[in-house]
C-alpha positions as a Markdown table, in Angstrom:
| # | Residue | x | y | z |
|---|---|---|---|---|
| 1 | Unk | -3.5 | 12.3 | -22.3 |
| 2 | Unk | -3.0 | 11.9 | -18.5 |
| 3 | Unk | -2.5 | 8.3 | -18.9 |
| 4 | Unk | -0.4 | 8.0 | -21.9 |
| 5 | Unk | 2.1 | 10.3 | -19.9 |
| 6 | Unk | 2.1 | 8.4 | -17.2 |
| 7 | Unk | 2.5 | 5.4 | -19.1 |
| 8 | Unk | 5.6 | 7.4 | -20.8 |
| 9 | Unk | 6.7 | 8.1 | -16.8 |
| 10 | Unk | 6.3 | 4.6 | -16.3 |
| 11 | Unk | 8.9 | 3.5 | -19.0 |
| 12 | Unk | 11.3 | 6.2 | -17.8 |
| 13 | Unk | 11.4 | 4.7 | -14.7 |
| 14 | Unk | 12.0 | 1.0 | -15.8 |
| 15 | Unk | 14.9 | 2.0 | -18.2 |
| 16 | Unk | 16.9 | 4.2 | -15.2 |
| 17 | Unk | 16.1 | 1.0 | -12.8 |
| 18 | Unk | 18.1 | -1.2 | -15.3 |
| 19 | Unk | 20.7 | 0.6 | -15.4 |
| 20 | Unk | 21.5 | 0.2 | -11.3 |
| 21 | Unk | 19.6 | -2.0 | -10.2 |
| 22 | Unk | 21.8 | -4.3 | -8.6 |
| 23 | Unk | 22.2 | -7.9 | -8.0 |
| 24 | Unk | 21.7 | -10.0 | -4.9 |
| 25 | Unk | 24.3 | -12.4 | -5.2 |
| 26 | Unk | 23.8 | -16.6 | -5.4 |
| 27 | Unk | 20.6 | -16.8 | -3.5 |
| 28 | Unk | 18.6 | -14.6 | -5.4 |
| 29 | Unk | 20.1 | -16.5 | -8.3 |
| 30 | Unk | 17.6 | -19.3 | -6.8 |
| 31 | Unk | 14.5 | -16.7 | -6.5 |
| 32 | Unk | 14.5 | -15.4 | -9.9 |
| 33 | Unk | 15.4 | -18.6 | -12.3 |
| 34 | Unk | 11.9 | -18.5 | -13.9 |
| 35 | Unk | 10.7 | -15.2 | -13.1 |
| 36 | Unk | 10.3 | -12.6 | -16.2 |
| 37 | Unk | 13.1 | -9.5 | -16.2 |
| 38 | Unk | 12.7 | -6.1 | -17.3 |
| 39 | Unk | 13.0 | -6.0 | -20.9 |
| 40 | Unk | 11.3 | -2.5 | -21.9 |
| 41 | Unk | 11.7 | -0.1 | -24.6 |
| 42 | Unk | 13.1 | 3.2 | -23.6 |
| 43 | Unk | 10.3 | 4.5 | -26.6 |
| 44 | Unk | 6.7 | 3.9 | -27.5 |
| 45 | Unk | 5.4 | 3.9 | -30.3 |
| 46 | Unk | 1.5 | 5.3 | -30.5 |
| 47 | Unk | 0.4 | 1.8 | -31.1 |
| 48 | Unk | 1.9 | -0.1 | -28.0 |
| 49 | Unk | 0.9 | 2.9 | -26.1 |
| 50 | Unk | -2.5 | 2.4 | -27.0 |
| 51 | Unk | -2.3 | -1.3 | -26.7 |
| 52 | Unk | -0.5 | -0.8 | -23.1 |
| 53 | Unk | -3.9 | 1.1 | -21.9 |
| 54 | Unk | -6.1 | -1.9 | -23.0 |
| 55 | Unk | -4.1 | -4.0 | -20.5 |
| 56 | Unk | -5.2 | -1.6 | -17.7 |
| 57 | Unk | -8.5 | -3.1 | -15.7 |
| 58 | Unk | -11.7 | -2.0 | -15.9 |
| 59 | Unk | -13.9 | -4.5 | -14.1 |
| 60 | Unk | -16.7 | -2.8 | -11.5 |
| 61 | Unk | -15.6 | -2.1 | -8.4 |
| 62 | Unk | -17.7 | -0.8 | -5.0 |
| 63 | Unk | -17.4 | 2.5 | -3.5 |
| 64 | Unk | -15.4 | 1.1 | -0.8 |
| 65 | Unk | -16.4 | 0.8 | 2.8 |
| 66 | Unk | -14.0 | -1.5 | 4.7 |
| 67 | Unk | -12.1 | -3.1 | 7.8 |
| 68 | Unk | -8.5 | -4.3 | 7.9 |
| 69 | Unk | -8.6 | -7.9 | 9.1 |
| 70 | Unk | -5.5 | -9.3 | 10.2 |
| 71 | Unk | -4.5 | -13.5 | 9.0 |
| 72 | Unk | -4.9 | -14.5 | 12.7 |
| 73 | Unk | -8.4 | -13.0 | 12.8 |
| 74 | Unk | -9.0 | -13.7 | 9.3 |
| 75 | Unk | -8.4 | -17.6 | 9.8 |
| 76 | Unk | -10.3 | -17.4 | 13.4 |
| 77 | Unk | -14.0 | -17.7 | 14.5 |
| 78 | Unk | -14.2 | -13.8 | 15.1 |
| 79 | Unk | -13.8 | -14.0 | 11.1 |
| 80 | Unk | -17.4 | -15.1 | 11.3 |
| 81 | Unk | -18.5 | -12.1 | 13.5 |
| 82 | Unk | -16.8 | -9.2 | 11.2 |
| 83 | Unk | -18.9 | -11.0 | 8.4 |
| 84 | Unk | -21.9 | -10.7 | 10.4 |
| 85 | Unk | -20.4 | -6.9 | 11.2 |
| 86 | Unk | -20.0 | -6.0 | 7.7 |
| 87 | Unk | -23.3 | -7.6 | 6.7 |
| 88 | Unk | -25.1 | -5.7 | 9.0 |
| 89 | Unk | -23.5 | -2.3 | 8.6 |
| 90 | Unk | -22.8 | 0.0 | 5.1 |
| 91 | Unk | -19.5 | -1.6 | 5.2 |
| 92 | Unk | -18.5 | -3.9 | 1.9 |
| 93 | Unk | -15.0 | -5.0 | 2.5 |
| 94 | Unk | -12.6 | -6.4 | 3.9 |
| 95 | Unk | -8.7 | -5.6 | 3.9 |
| 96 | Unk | -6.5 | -9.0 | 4.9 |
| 97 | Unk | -3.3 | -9.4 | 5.5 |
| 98 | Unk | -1.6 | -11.8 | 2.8 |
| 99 | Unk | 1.9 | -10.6 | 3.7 |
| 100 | Unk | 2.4 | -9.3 | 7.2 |
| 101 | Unk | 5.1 | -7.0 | 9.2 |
| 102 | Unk | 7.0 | -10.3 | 10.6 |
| 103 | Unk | 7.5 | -11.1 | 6.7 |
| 104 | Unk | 5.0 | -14.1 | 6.8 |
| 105 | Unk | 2.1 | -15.0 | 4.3 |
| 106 | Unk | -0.7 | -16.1 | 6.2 |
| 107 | Unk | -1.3 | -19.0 | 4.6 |
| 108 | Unk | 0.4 | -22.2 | 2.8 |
| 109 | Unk | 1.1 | -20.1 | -0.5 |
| 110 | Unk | 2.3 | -22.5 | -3.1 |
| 111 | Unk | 4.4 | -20.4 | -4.7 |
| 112 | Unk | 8.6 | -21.4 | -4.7 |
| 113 | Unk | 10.1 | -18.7 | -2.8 |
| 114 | Unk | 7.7 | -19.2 | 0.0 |
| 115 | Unk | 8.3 | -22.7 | -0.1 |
| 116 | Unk | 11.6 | -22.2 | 0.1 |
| 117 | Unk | 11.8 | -19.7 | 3.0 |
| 118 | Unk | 8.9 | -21.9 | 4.6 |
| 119 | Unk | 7.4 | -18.5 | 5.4 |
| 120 | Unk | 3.6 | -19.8 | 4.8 |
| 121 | Unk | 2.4 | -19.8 | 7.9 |
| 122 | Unk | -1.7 | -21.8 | 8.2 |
| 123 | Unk | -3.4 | -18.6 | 10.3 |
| 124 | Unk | -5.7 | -19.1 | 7.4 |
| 125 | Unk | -6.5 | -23.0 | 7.0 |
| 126 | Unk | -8.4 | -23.1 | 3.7 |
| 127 | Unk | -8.1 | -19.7 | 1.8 |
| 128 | Unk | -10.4 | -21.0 | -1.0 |
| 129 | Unk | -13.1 | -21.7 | 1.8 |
| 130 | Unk | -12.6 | -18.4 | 2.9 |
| 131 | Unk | -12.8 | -16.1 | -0.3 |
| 132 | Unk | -15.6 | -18.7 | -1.4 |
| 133 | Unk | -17.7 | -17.5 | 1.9 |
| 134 | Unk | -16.5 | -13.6 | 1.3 |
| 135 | Unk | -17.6 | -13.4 | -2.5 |
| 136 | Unk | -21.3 | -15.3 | -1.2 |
| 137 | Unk | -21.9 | -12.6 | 1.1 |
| 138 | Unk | -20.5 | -9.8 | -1.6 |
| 139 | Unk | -17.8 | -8.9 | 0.3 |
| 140 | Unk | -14.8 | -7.2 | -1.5 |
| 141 | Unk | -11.5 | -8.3 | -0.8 |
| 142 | Unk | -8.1 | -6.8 | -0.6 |
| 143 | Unk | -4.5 | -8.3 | -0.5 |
| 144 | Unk | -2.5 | -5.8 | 2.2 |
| 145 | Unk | 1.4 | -6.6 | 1.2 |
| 146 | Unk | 4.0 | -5.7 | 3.2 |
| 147 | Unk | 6.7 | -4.6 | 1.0 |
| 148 | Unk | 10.0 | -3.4 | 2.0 |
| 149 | Unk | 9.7 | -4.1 | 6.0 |
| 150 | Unk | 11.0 | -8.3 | 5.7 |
| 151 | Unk | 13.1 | -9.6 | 8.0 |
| 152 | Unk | 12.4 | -13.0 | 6.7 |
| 153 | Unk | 13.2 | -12.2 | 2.8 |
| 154 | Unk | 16.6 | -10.6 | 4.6 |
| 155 | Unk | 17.6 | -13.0 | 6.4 |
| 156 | Unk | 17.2 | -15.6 | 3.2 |
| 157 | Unk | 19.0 | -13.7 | 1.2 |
| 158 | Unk | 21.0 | -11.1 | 3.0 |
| 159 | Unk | 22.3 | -9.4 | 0.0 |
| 160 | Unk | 19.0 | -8.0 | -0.7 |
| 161 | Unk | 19.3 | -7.0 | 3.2 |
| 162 | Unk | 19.6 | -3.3 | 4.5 |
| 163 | Unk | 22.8 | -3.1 | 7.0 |
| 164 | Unk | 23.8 | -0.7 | 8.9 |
| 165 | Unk | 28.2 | 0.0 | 9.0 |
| 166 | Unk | 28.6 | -2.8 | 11.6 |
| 167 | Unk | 27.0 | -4.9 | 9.4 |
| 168 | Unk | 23.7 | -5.5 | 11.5 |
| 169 | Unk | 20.2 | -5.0 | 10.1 |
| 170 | Unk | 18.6 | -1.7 | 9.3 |
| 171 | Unk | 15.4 | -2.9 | 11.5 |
| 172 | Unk | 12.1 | -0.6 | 12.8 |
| 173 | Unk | 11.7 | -0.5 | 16.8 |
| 174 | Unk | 10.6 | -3.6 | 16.7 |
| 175 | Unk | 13.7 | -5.1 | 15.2 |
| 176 | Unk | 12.0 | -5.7 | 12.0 |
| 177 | Unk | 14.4 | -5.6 | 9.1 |
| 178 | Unk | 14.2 | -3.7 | 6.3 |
| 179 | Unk | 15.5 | -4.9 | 2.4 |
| 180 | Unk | 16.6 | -2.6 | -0.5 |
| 181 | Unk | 13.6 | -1.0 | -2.3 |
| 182 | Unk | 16.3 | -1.0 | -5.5 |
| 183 | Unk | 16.6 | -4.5 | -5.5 |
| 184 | Unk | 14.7 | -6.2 | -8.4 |
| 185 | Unk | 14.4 | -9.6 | -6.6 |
| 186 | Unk | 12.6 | -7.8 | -3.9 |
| 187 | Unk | 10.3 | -6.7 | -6.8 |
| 188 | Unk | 10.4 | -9.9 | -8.3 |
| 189 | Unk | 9.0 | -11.4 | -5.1 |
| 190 | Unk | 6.2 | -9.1 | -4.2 |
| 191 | Unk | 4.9 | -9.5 | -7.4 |
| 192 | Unk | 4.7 | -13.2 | -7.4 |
| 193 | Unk | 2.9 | -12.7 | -3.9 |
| 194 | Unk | 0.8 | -10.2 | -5.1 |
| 195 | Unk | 0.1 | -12.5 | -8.4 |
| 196 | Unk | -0.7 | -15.4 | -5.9 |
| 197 | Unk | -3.2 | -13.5 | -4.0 |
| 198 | Unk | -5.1 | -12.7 | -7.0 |
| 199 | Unk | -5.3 | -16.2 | -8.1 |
| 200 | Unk | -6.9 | -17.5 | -5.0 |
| 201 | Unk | -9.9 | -14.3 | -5.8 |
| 202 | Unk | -8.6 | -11.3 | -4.4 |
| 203 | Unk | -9.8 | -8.7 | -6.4 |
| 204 | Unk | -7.8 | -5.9 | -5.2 |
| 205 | Unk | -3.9 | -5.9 | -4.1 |
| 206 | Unk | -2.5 | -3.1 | -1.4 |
| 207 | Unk | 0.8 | -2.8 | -1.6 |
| 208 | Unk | 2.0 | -1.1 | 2.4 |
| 209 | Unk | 5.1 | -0.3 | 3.7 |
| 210 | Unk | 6.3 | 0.8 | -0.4 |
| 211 | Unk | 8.2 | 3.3 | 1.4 |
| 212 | Unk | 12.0 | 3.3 | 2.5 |
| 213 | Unk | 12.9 | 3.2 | 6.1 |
| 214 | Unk | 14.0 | 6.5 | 8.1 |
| 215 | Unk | 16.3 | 6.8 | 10.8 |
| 216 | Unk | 20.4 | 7.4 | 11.6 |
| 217 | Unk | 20.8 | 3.7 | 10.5 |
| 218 | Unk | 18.8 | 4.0 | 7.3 |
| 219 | Unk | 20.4 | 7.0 | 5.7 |
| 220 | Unk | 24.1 | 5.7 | 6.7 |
| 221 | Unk | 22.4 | 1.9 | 4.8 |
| 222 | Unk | 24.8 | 1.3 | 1.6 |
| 223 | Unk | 21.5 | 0.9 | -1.3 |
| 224 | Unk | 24.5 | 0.0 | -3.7 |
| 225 | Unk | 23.4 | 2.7 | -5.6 |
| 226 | Unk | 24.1 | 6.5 | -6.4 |
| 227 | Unk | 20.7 | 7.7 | -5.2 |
| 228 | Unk | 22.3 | 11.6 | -6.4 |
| 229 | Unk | 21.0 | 9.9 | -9.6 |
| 230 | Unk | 18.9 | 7.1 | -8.7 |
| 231 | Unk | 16.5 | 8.8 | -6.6 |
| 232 | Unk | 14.1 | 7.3 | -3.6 |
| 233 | Unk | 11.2 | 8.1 | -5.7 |
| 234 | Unk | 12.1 | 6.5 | -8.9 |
| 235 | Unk | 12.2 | 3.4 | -6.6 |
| 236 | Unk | 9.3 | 3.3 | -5.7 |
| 237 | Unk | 7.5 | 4.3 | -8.0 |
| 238 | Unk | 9.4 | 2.1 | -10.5 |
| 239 | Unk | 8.6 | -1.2 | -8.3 |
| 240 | Unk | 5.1 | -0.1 | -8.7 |
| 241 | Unk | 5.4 | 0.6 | -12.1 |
| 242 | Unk | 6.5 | -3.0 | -12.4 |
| 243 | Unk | 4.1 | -4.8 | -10.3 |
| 244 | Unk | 1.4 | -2.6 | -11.8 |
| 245 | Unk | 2.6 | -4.1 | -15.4 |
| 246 | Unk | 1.7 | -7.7 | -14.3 |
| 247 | Unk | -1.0 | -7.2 | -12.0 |
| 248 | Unk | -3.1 | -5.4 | -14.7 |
| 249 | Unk | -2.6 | -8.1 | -17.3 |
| 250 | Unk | -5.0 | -9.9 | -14.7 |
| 251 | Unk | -8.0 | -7.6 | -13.8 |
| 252 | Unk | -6.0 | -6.7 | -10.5 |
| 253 | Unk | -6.5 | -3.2 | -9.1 |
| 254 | Unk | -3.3 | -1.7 | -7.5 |
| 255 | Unk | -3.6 | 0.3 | -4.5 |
| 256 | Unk | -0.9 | 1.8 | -2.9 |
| 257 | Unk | -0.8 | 3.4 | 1.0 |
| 258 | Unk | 1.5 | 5.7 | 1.7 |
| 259 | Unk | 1.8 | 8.6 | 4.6 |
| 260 | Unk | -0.9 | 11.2 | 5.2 |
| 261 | Unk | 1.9 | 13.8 | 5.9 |
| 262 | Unk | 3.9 | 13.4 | 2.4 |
| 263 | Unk | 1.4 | 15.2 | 1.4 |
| 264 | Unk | 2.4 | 18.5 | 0.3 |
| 265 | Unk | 6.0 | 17.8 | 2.6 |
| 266 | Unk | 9.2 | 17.4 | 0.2 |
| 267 | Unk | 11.3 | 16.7 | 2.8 |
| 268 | Unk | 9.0 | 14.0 | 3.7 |
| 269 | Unk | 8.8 | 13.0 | 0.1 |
| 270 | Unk | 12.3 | 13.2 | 0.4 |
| 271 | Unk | 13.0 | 10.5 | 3.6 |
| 272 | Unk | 10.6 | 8.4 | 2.8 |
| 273 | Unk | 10.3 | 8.3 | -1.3 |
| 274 | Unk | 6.8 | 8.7 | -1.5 |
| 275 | Unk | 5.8 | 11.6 | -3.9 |
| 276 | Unk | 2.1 | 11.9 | -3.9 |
| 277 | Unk | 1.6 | 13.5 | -6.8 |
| 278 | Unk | 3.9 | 11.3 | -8.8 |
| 279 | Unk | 2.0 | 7.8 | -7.5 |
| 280 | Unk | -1.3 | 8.9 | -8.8 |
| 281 | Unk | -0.6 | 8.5 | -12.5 |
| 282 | Unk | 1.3 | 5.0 | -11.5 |
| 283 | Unk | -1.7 | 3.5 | -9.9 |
| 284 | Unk | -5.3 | 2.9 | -9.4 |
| 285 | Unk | -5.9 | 3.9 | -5.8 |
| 286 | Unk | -3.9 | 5.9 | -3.8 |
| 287 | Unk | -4.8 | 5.0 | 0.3 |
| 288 | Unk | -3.4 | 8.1 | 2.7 |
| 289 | Unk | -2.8 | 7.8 | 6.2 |
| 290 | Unk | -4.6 | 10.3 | 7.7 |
| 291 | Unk | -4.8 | 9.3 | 11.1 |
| 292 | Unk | -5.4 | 13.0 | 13.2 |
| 293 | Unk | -2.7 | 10.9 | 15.2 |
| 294 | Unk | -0.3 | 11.0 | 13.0 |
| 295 | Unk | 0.3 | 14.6 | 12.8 |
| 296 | Unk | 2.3 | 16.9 | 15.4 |
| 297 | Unk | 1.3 | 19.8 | 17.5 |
| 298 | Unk | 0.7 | 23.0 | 15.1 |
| 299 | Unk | -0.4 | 21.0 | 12.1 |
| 300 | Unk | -3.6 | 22.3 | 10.5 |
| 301 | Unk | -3.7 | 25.0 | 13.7 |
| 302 | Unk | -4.3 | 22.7 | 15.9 |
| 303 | Unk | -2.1 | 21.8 | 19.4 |
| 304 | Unk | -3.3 | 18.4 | 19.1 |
| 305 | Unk | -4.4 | 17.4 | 15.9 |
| 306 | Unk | -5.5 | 14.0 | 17.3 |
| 307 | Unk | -8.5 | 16.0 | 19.2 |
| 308 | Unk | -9.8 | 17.1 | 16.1 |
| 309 | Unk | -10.9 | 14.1 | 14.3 |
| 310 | Unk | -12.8 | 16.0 | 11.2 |
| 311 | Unk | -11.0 | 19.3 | 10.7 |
| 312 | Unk | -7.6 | 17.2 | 11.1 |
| 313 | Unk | -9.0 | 14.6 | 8.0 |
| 314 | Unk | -10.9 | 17.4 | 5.8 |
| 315 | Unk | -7.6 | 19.5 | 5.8 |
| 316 | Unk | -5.6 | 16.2 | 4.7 |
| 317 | Unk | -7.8 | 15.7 | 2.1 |
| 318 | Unk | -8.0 | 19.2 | 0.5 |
| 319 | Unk | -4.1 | 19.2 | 0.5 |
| 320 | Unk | -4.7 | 15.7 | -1.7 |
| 321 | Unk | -7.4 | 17.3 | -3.5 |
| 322 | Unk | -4.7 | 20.2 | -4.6 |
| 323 | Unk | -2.0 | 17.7 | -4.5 |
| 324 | Unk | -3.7 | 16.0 | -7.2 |
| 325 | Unk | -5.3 | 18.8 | -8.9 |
| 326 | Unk | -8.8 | 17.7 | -8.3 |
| 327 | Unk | -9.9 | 20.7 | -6.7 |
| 328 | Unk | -10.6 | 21.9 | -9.8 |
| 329 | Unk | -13.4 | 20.5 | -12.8 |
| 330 | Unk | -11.4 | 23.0 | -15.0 |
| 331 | Unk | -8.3 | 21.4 | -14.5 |
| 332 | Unk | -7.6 | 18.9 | -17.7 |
| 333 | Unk | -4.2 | 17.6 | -15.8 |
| 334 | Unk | -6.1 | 16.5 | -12.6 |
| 335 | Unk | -5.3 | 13.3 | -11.7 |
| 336 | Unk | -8.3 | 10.4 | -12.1 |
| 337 | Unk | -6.6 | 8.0 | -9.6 |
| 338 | Unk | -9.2 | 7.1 | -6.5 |
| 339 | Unk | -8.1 | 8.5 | -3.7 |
| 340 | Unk | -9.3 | 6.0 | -0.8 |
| 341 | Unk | -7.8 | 7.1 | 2.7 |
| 342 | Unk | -7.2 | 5.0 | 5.8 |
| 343 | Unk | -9.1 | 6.7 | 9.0 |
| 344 | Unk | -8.3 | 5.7 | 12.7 |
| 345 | Unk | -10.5 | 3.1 | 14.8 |
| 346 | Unk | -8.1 | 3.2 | 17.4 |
| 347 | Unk | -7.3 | 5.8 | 20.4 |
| 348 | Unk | -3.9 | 7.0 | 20.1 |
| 349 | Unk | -3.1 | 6.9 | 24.3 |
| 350 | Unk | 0.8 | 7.6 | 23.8 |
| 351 | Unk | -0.3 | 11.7 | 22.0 |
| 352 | Unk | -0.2 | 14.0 | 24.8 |
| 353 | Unk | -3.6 | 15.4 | 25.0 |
| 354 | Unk | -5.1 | 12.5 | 23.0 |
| 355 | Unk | -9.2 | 11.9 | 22.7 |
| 356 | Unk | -10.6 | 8.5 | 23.1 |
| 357 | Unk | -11.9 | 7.4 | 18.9 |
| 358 | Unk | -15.6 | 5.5 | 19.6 |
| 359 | Unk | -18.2 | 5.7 | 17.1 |
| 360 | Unk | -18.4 | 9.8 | 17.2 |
| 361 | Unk | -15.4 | 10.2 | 16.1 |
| 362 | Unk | -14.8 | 7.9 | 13.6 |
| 363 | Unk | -18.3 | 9.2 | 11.7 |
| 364 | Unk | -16.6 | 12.4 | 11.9 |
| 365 | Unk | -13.8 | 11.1 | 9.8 |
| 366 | Unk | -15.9 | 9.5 | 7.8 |
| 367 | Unk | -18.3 | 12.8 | 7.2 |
| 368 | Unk | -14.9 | 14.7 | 6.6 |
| 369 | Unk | -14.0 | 12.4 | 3.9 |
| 370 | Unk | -17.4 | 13.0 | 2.0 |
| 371 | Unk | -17.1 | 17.0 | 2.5 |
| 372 | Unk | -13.5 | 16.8 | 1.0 |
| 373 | Unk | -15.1 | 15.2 | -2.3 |
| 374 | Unk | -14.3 | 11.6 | -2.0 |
| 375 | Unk | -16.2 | 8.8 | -1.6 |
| 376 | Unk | -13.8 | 5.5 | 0.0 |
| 377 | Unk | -12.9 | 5.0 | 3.1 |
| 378 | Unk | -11.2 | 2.4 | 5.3 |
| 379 | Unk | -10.6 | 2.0 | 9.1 |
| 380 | Unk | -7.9 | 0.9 | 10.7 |
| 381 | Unk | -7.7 | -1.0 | 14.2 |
| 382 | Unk | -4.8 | -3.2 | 14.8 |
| 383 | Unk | -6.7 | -5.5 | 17.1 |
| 384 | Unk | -10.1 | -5.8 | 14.2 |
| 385 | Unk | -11.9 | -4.2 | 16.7 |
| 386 | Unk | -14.5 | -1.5 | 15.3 |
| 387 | Unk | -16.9 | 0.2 | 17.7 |
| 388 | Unk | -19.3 | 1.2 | 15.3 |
| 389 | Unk | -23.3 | 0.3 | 15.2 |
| 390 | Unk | -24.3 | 1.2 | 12.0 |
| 391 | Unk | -22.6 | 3.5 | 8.9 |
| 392 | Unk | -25.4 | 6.0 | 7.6 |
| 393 | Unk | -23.0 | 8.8 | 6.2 |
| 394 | Unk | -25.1 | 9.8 | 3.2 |
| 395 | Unk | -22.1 | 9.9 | -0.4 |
| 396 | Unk | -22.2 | 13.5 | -1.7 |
């Protein structure tokens, strides 16, 4: 029953999004010639619901252990020493960037809109070599898509562009611009990225940054339109509704990441469009930041969460536990999605009383996450740099 209604939530979603989503303009005409539309039926009947759950996968998958691995890295000879890393180690796989911040896809994807931005960029040489070495040493792979952070897909088609009332870019601190989470031909192009990763072997796609920008400039940003009615989190969770659609017609499992603190936090459901809860009947893994980091003075009783490495994670991961009503065997509405969450392999020097993250503390993450009932994990380190000698944390 919780999937047929989230299948019904699913449709809800696609109908409002035709309604207002909104075009963007001549270019996109280009981008979406021989792409498929939206064509959904605001009803389904018991039959296509049924048939609709057949299309979901169910292929094996590992209990997840892994690394992010940038494209530089991935397409470097340190690719050869994280192999040798993960092979040595508990860890099983390996999270790569296909689609990175700067809006770039790390290798010479053959698909038309990257050849028509010329956005492939040859950080991985010979992706086939490369997923053939990962599958021989059993490694499971990840696509990690950048989503609504693309300041090349803005500047090619600058309708589908966030700007701010002087007209500039809506960009991060970086100067990274943002595009319109509403905008079907944003959809439309994730998904044939995401479609195109899975064709060269990944078996699982990560969809990041599915989340709208925050900030002065960002709330002022004209979205084109009324988001009284058309809400930040039927955005989202209608563009993963759709690239969830497609994906699973292939095998491909859908993860998406979203912030550790929109946990339990409407208003940060609220700025961001996240809703926790929500995403966990739309796809198959849901991958919460829960970097102690990431979470201010006072959080969880704590001055500085970031010097609390287990408490800061276990108490994340029971508010995800309740989130998702999975505290509970009694519970018939709990939530099945696999909750997989992203723990920090990095020291965050710019937190005011901050702790240095070496082995210690990351196995304390790691021991959290079993004690708070789940059983994936990934770590993140921005450089691929993981100070760990071996990963013995026994699965509960």
């Amino acid at each position: 029953m919780q999937r047929r209604k989230g299948i019904k939530t699913l449709i809800f979603f696609l109908w409002i999004a035709m309604l207002f989503l909104v075009s963007c303009g001549d270019k996109q005409a280009e981008l979406t010639d021989n792409m498929q539309t939206i064509e959904m039926p605001i009803e389904l009947s018991e039959e296509q619901v049924m048939s609709t759950e057949e299309t979901l996968p169910e292929k094996e998958r590992p209990k997840v252990k892994g690394i992010y691995v940038t494209g530089n890295v991935a397409g470097s000879e340190r690719m050869n020493d994280l192999i040798a890393f993960v092979d040595a180690t508990e860890l099983n796989t390996m999270v790569i960037d296909v689609k990175n911040d700067e809006g770039e896809i790390t290798w010479k994807m053959e698909t038309s809109s990257v050849q028509a931005m010329g956005n492939g960029v040859a950080y991985i040489k010979d992706i086939h070599a490369l997923m053939t070495v990962l599958k021989e040493h059993g490694i499971y792979t990840i696509a990690r898509i950048i989503c609504f952070k693309d300041p090349i897909f803005a500047q090619n088609h600058t309708d589908c562009a966030l700007k701010k009332s002087d007209g500039g870019f809506v960009t991060d601190a970086y100067g990274l611009a943002w595009v319109n989470p509403y905008q079907e031909a944003v959809w439309d192009y994730l998904t044939e990225i995401a479609l195109a990763a899975a064709q060269v072997g990944f078996d699982e796609v990560q969809f990041d940054y599915v989340r709208f920008p925050i900030g002065s400039d960002a709330d002022a940003a004209d979205y084109g339109v009324d988001r009284t009615i058309f809400t930040k989190e039927q955005a989202i969770s209608g563009f993963l509704s759709y690239a969830c659609e497609r994906l699973h017609e292939k095998g491909i499992v859908v993860t998406a990441d979203v912030f550790g603190t929109v946990i339990g936090s409407e208003t940060d459901i609220e700025r961001v469009g996240q809703n926790y809860a929500a995403l966990g009947t739309v796809v198959d893994v849901l991958s919460p930041m829960v970097y102690p980091s990431h979470y201010g003075p006072g959080v969880f009783g704590f001055d500085v969460p970031d010097a609390h490495p287990y408490d800061t994670v276990y108490q994340a991961l029971l508010l995800s536990q309740e989130a998702l009503k999975q505290d509970t065997e009694e519970d018939q509405s709990q939530s099945t999605v696999i909750v997989r969450p992203w723990l920090q392999s990095f020291t965050a020097t710019w937190v005011k009383g901050h702790i240095s993250y070496a082995e210690k503390e990351i196995q304390e993450q790691i021991r959290a996450v079993y004690d708070a009932g789940y059983e994936e994990w990934i770590l993140w380190n921005a450089t691929c740099r993981y100070p760990l000698e071996n990963v013995e944390n026994e699965e509960p």
